[in-house]
RODO-2510 file (C-alpha; in nm, 4 decimals, decimal comma):
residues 485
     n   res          X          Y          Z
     1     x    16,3010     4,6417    17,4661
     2     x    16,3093     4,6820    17,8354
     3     x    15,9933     5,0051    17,9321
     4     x    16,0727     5,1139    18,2594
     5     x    15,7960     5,1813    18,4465
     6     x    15,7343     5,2756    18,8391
     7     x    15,4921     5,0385    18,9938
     8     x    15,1155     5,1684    18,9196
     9     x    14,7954     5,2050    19,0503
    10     x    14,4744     5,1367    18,9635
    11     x    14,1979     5,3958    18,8895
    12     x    13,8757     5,4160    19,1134
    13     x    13,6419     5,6943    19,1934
    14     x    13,9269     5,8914    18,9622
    15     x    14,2136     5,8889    19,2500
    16     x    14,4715     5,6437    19,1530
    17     x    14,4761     5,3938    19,4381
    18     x    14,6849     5,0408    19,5857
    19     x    14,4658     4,7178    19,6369
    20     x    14,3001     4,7432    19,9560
    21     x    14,5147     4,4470    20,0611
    22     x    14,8253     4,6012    19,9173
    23     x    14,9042     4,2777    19,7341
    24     x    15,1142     4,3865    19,3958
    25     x    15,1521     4,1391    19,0255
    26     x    15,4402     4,1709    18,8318
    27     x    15,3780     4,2377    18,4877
    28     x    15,6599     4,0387    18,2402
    29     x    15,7918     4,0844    17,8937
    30     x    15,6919     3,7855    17,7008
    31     x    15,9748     3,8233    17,4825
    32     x    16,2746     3,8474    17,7810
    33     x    16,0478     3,7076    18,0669
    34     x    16,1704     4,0461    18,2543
    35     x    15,9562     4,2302    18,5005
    36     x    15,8638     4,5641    18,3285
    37     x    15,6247     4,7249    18,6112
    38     x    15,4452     4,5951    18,9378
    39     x    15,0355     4,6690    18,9130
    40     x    14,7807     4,6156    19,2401
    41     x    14,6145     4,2691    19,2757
    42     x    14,3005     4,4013    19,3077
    43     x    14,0520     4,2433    19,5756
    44     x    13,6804     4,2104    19,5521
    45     x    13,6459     4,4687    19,7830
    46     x    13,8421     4,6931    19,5293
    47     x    13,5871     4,5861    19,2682
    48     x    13,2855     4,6283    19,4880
    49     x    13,4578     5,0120    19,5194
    50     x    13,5135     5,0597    19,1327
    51     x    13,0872     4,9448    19,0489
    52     x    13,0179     5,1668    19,3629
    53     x    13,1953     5,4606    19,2226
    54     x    13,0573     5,4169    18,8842
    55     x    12,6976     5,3768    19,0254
    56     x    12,7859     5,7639    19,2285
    57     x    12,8980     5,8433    18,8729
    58     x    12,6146     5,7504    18,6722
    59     x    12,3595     5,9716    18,9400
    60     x    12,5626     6,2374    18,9345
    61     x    12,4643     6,5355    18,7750
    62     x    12,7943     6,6234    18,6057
    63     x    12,7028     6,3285    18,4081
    64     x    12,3727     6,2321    18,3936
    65     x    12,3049     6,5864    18,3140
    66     x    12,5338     6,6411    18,0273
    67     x    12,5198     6,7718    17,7153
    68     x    12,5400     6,4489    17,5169
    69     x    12,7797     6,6979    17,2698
    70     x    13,0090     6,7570    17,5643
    71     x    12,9952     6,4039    17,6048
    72     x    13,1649     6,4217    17,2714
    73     x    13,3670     6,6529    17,2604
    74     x    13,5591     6,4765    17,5356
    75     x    13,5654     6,1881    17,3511
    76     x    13,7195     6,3826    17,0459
    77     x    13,9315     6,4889    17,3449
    78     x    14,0593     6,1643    17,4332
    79     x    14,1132     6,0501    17,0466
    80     x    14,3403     6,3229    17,0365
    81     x    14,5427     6,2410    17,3627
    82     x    14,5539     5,8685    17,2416
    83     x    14,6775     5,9852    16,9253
    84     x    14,9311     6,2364    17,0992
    85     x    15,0318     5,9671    17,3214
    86     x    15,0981     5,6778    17,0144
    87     x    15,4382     5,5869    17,0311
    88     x    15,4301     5,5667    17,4039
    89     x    15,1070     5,3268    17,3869
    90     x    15,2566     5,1247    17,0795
    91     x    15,5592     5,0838    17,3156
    92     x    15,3522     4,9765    17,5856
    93     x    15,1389     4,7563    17,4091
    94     x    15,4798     4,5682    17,2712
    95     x    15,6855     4,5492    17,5686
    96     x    15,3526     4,3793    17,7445
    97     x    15,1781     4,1896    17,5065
    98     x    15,4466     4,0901    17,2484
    99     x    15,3323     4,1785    16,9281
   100     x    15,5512     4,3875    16,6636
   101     x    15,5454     4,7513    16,6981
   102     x    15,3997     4,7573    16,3498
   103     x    15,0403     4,5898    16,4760
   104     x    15,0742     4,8300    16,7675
   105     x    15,0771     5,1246    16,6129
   106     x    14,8090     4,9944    16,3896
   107     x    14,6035     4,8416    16,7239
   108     x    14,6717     5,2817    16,8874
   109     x    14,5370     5,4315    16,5564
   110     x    14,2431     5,2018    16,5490
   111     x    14,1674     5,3029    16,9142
   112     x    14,1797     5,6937    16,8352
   113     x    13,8925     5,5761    16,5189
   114     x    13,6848     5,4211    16,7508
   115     x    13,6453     5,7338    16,9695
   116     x    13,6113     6,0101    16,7190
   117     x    13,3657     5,7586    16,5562
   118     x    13,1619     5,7838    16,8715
   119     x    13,2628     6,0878    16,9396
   120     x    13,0555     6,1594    16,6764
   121     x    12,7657     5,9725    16,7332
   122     x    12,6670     6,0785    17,1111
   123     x    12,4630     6,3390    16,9988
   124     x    12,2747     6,1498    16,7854
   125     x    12,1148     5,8942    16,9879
   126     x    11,6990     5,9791    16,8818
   127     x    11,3938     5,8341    16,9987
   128     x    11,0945     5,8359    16,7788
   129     x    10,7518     5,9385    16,7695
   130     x    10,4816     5,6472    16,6954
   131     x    10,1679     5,6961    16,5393
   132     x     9,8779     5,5722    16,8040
   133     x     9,4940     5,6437    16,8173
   134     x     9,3900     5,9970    16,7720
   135     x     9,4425     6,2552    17,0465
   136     x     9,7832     6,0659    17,2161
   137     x    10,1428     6,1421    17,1626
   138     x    10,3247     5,8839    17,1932
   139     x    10,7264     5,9092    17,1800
   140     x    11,0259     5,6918    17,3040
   141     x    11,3262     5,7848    17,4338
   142     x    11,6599     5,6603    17,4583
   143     x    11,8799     5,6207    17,7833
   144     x    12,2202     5,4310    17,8873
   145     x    12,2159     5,1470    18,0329
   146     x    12,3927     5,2626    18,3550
   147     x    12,7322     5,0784    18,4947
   148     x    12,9234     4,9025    18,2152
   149     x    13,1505     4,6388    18,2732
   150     x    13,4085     4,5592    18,0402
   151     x    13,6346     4,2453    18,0276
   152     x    13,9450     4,3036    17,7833
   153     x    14,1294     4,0032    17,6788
   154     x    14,4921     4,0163    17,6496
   155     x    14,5519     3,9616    17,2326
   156     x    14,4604     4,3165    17,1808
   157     x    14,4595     4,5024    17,5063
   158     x    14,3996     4,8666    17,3698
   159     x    14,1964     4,8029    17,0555
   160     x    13,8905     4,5983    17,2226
   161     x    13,9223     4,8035    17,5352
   162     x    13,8421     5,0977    17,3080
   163     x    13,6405     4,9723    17,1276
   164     x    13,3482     4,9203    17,4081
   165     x    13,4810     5,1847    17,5956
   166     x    13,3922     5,4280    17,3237
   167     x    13,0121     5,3493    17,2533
   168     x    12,9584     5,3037    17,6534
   169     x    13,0739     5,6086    17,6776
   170     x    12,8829     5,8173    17,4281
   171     x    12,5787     5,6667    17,5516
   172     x    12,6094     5,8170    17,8813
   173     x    12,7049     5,4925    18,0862
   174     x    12,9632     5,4817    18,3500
   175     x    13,2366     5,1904    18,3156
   176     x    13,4481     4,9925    18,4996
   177     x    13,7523     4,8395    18,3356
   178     x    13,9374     4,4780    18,3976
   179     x    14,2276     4,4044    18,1671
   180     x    14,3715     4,0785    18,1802
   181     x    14,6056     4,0036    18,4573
   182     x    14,8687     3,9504    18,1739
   183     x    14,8608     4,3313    18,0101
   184     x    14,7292     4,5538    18,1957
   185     x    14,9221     4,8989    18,1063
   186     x    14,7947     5,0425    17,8312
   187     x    14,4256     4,9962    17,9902
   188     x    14,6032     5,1931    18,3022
   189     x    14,7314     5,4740    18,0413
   190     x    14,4137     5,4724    17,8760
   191     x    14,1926     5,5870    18,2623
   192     x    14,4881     5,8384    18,2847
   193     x    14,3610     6,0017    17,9443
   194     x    14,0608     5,9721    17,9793
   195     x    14,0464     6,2103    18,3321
   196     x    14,2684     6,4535    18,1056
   197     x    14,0089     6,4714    17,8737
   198     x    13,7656     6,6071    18,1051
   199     x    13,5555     6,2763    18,2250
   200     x    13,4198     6,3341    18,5659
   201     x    13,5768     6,1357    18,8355
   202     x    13,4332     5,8090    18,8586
   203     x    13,2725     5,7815    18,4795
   204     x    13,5879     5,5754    18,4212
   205     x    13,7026     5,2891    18,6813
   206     x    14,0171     5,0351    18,5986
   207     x    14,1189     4,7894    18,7891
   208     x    14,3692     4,5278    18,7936
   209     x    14,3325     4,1556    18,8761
   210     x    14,2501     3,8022    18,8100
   211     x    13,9972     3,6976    18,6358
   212     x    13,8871     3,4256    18,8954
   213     x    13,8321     3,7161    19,1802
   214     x    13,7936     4,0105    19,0321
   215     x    13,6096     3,9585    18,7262
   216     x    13,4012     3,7026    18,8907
   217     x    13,3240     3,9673    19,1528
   218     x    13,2399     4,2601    18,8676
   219     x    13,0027     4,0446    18,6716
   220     x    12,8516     3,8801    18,9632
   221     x    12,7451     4,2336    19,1741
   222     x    12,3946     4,2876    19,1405
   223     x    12,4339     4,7099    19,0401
   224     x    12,5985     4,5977    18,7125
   225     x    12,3805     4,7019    18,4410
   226     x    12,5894     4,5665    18,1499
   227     x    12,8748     4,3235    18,0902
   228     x    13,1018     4,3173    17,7832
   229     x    13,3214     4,0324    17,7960
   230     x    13,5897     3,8850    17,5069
   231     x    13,7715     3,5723    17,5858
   232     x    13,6912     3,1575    17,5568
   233     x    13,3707     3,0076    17,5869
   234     x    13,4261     2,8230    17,8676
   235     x    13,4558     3,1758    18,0504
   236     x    13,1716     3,2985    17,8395
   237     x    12,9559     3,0531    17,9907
   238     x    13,0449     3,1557    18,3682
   239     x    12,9856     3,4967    18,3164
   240     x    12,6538     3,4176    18,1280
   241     x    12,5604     3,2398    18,4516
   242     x    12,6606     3,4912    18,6728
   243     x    12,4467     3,7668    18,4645
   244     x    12,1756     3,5686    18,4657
   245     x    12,1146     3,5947    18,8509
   246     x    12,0660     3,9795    18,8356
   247     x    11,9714     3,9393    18,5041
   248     x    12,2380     4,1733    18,3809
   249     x    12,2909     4,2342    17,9678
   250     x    12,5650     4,0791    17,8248
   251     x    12,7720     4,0896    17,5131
   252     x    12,9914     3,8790    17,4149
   253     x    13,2568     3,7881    17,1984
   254     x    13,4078     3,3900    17,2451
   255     x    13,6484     3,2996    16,9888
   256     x    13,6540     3,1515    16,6412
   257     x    13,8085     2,8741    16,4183
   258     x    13,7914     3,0898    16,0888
   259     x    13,7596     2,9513    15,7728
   260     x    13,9591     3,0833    15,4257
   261     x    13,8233     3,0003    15,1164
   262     x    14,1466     3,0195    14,7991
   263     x    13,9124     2,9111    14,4519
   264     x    14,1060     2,8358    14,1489
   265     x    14,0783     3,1857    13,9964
   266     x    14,2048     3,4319    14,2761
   267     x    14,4538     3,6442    14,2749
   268     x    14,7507     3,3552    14,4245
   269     x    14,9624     3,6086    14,5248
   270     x    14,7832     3,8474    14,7247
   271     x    14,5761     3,4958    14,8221
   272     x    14,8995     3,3613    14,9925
   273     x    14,9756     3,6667    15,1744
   274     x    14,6421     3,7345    15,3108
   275     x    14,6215     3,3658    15,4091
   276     x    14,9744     3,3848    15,6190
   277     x    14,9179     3,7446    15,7650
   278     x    14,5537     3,5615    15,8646
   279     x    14,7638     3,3630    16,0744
   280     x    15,0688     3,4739    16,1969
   281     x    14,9719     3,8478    16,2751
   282     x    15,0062     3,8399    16,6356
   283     x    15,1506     3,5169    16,6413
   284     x    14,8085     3,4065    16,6105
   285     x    14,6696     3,5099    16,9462
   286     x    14,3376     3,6644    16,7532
   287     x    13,9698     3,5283    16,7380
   288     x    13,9318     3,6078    16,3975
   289     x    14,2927     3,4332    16,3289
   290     x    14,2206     3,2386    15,9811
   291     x    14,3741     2,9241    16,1216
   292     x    14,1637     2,7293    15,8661
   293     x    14,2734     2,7558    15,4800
   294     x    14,0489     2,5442    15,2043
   295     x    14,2472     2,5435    14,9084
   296     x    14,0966     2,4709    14,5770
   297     x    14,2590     2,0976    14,4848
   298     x    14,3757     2,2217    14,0865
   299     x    14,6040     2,5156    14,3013
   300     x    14,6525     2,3363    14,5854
   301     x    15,0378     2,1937    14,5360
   302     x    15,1509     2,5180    14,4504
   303     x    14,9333     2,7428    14,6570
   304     x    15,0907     2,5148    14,9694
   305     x    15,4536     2,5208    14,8112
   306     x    15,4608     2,9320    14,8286
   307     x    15,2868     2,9472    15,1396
   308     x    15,5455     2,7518    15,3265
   309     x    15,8442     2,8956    15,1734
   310     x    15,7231     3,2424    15,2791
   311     x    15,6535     3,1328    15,5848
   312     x    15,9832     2,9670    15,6512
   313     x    16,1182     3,3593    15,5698
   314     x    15,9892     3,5461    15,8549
   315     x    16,1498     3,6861    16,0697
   316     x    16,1053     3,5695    16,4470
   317     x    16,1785     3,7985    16,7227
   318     x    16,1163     4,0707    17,0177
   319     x    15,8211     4,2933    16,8917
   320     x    16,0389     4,6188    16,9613
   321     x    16,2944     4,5034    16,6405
   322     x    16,1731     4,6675    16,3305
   323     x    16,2680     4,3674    16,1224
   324     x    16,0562     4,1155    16,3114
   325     x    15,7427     3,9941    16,1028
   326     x    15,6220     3,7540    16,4092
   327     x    15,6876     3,8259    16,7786
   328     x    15,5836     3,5621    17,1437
   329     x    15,3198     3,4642    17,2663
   330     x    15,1620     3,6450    17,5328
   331     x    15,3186     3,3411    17,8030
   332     x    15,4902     3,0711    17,8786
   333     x    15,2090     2,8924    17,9467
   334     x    15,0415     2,9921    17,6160
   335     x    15,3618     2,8496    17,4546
   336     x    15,3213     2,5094    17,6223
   337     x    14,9559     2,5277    17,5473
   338     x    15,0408     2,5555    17,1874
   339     x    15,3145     2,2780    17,1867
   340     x    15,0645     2,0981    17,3320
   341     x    14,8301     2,1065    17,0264
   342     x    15,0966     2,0460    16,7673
   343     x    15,1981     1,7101    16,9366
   344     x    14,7971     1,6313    16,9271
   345     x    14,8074     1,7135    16,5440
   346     x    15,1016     1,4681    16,4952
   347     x    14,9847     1,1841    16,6666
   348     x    14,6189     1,2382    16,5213
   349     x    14,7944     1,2117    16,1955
   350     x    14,8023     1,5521    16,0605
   351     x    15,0812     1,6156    15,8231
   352     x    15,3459     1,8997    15,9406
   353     x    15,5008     2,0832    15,7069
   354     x    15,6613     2,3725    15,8840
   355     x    15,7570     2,4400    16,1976
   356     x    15,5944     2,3234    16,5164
   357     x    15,8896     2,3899    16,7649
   358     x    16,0601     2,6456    16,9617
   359     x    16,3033     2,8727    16,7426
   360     x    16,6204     2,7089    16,7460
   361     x    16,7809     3,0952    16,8020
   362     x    16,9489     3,0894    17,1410
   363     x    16,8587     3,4362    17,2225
   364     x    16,5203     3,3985    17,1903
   365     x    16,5155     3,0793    17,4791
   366     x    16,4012     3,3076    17,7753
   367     x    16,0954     3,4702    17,5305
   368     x    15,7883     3,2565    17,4928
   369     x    15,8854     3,2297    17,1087
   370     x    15,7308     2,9733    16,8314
   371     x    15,7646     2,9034    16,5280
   372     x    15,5018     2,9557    16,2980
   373     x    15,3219     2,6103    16,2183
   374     x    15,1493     2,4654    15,9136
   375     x    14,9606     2,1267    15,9028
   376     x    14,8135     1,9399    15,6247
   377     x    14,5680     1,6517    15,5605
   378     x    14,3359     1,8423    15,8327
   379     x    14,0157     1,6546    15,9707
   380     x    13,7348     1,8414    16,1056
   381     x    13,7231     1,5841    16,3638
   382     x    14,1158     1,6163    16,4924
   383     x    14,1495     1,8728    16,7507
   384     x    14,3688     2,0987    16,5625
   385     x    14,0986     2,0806    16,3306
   386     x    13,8017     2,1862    16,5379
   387     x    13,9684     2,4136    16,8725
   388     x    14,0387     2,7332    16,9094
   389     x    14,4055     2,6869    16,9385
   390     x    14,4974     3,0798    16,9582
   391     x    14,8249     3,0353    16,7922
   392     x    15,0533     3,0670    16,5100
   393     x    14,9180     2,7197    16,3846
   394     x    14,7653     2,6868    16,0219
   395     x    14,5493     2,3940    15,8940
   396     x    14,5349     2,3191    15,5513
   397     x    14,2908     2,0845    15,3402
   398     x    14,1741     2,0437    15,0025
   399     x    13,8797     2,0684    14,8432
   400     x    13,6900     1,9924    14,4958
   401     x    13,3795     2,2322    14,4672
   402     x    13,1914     2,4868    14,6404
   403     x    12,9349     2,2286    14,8517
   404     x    13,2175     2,0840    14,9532
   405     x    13,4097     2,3524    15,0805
   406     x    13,1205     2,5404    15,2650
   407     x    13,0282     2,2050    15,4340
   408     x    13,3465     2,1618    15,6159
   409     x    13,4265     2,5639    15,6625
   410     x    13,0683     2,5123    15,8646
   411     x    13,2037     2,1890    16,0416
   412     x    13,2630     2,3263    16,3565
   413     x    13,1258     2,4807    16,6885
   414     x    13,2428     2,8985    16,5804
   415     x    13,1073     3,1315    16,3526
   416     x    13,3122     3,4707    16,3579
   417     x    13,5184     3,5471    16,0650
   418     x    13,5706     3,3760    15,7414
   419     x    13,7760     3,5053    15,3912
   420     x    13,6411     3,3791    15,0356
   421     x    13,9737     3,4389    14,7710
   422     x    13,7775     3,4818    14,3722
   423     x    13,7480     3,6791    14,0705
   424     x    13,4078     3,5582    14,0468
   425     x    13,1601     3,7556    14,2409
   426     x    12,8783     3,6000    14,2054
   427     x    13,0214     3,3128    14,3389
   428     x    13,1776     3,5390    14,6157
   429     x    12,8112     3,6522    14,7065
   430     x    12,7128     3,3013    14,7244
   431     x    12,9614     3,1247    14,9176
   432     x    12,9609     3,4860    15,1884
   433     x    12,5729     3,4314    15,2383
   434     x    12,6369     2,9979    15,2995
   435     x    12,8644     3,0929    15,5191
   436     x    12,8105     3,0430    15,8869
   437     x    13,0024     3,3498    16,0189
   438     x    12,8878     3,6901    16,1426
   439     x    13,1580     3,8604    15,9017
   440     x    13,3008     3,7855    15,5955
   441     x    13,6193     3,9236    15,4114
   442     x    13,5764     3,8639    15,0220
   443     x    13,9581     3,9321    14,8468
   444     x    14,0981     4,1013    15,2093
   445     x    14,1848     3,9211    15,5619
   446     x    14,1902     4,0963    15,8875
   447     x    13,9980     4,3889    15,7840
   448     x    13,7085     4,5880    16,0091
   449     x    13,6476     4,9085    16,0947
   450     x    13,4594     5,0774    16,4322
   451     x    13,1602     5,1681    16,1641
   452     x    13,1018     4,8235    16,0749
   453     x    12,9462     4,5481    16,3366
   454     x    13,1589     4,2574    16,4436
   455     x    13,0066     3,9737    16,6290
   456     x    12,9733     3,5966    16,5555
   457     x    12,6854     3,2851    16,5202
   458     x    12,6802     3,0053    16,7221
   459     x    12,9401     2,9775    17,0129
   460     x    13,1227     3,3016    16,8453
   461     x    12,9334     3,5056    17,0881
   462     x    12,5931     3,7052    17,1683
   463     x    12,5663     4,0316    16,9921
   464     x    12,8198     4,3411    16,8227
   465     x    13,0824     4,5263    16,9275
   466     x    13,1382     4,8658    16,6692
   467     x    12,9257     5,0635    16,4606
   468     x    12,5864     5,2480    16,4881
   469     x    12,3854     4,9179    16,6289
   470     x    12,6211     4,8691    16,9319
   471     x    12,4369     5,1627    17,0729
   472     x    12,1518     4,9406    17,1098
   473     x    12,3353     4,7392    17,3757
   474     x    12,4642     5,0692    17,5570
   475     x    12,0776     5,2011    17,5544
   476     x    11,7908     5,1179    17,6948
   477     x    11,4441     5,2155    17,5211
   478     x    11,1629     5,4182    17,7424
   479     x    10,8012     5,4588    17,5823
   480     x    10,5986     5,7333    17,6862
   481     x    10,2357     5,7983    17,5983
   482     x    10,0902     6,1451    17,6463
   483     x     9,6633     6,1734    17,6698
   484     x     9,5690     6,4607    17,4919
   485     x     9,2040     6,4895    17,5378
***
């Protein structure tokens, strides 16, 4: 699917604008390596002017002085344009990032949630009143944060955008947006809604760039009063150290090595399903990707049999094909990346039992295709076993009881996302609270909603995106006491 597109321009100070060097990326199909649109290289001079405009923004009366059920209502507003605008965002989303049209659709409509969820909420952001020594009234009250900046990785470019976007948003902040250099255009289409649904100019900044200059510039300038940032650790940890210097909030969410859990008495079928969607769904570009699968050792030979043969059965191809169950990755370099880790698996004696190799379908040579990959004999100590590898590569191991299992599911460095596959409940209960994971999926993979917090322990990240309690990262509480004698 070729989208053609005229080159673009960034959004600052709401006037769509060049980089003030002029300097232009070209944006490629993963799956045909063709050029599909030309965005600005941003400088850090452009970001400096996207946190300066957002700063005017946030002073401004038009804002600051909202109704915070306007604020809503052009929220609703731009739920409704997103959901207007669907097929044209799925199509984006595809042609840039790779996936199927299927999980873009699914990635749009999750977007239009996330702001009538807020949408919802802006007008109920309440302060209390504290009971203090007689003759005092003491109340708090609850105000954003200020400029927002928000780092969007490039597995799901509209979804996590929106998702942070959203809450920012209804809090009264002021934002300015970085996609990744590698999909930038739906984050583009999404500033171009947003000034149709009524948000004054400069309340919503994107701009377009590496992270090495632009991002470092965003999180580094000292009238940032918030950063959001998904992506690696390693990047985590730079931005943490840049924040720190202006001591500037942060959330963040850095990856996962997510456990499932298949006991003896689950439901196989729907088991082996959930465990290869886990996977494959965006050829496993995800941080909650359940690249991990414990199989109970009495269901294990069979459990592995089925799961291979329906693996072997998808269907590898461009995203825009409705028949394709598994699209690229994101790059070329992602691809060798990938390769990379299934020659470590091989040689660290892992046992592969499907794929591990480009597709063998000459049409798909010029895409950044491949196959999806399953492993067995897994260590926690080989490094398929214990990194990130943010790809469609599976690791499979045995296990004899439930001490067993939760001991090596907690073997490593994450904590984001983990499923548990049993009819028994109690057991359920007990293996989700052992768990070392900031969200667990009990007979279900892949499943949250923008009501319900997502974040992760240990190197998974520092604090939650979605529901009600991200609002406490988007606020900031004031106490005021009042003498009354």
């Amino acid at each position: 699917m070729t989208v053609q597109l005229q080159k673009m321009k960034m959004l600052v100070a709401g006037e769509w604008k060049d980089s003030a060097t002029g300097a232009r990326s070209s944006i490629l199909d993963p799956s045909s390596g063709e050029i599909i649109a030309e965005v600005p290289r941003a400088s850090k001079q452009d970001a400096k002017a996207a946190v300066d405009a957002a700063r005017a923004a946030f002073g401004s009366p038009e804002w600051r002085d909202m109704d915070s059920g306007k604020r809503g209502r052009i929220l609703t507003k731009l739920a409704g344009l997103v959901r207007e605008n669907s097929d044209e965002l799925a199509r984006l989303e595809t042609s840039n990032e790779g996936k199927t049209l299927r999980e873009s659709k699914g990635d749009v409509a999750w977007a239009a949630r996330a702001f009538e969820y807020f949408a919802g909420l802006a007008d109920k952001i309440e302060g209390e009143t504290i009971p203090v020594p007689p003759k005092r009234l003491n109340y708090t009250l609850k105000e954003p944060l200020g400029v927002t900046v928000h780092i969007v990785p490039w597995n799901y470019p509209i979804a996590l955008a929106s998702r942070s976007l959203a809450p920012a948003l209804a809090a009264g902040n002021t934002v300015v947006m970085k996609p990744s250099e590698l999909t930038p255009l739906t984050a583009l289409k999404i500033g171009e809604l947003a000034l149709k649904a009524g948000t004054p100019k400069g309340v919503m900044n994107v701009v377009t760039g590496s992270g090495a200059e632009v991002g470092s510039a965003l999180v580094s300038d000292k009238n940032v009063d918030g950063i959001v940032f998904t992506g690696s650790g390693d990047t985590g940890r730079q931005v943490m150290e840049a924040a720190a210097k202006n001591i500037t909030h942060v959330v963040m969410e850095l990856g996962g090595k997510n456990p499932h859990i298949v006991f003896a008495d689950a439901d196989l079928q729907r088991a082996v399903k959930a465990v290869k969607d886990g996977i494959f769904t965006n050829a496993g570009q995800m941080c909650w990707a359940g690249s991990r699968a414990f199989i109970h050792e009495s269901i294990y030979d069979g459990f592995v049999k089925d799961l291979v043969s329906k693996t072997s059965a998808m269907k590898i191809g461009p995203g825009s094909e409705e028949t394709t169950e598994m699209g690229p990755l994101v790059s070329k370099s992602r691809q060798e990346t990938v390769l990379g880790y299934v020659k470590d698996g091989v040689s660290e004696g892992a046992k592969l039992l499907y794929g591990g190799k480009r597709p063998s379908d000459p049409r798909l040579d010029k895409g950044s295709f491949l196959e999806p990959t399953i492993f067995a004999d897994v260590t926690g100590e080989m490094k398929i076993g214990c990194d990130e590898i943010f790809g469609p590569v599976l690791c499979v191991t045995k296990f004899k009881n439930t001490d067993e299992v939760v001991a090596m599911a907690n073997e490593t460095d994450y904590g984001l996302y983990g499923g548990v596959w049993t009819n028994n409940l109690k057991l359920a209960h007990d293996v989700a609270s052992r768990l070392e994971v900031g969200g667990v999926a009990i007979n279900e993979y892949l499943v949250t909603f923008p009501q319900t917090p997502f974040g992760g322990y240990k190197d998974s990240g520092i604090g939650h995106e979605n529901g009600v309690r991200a609002l406490e990262y988007y606020t900031r509480t004031k106490n005021v006491s009042v003498n009354l004698s």
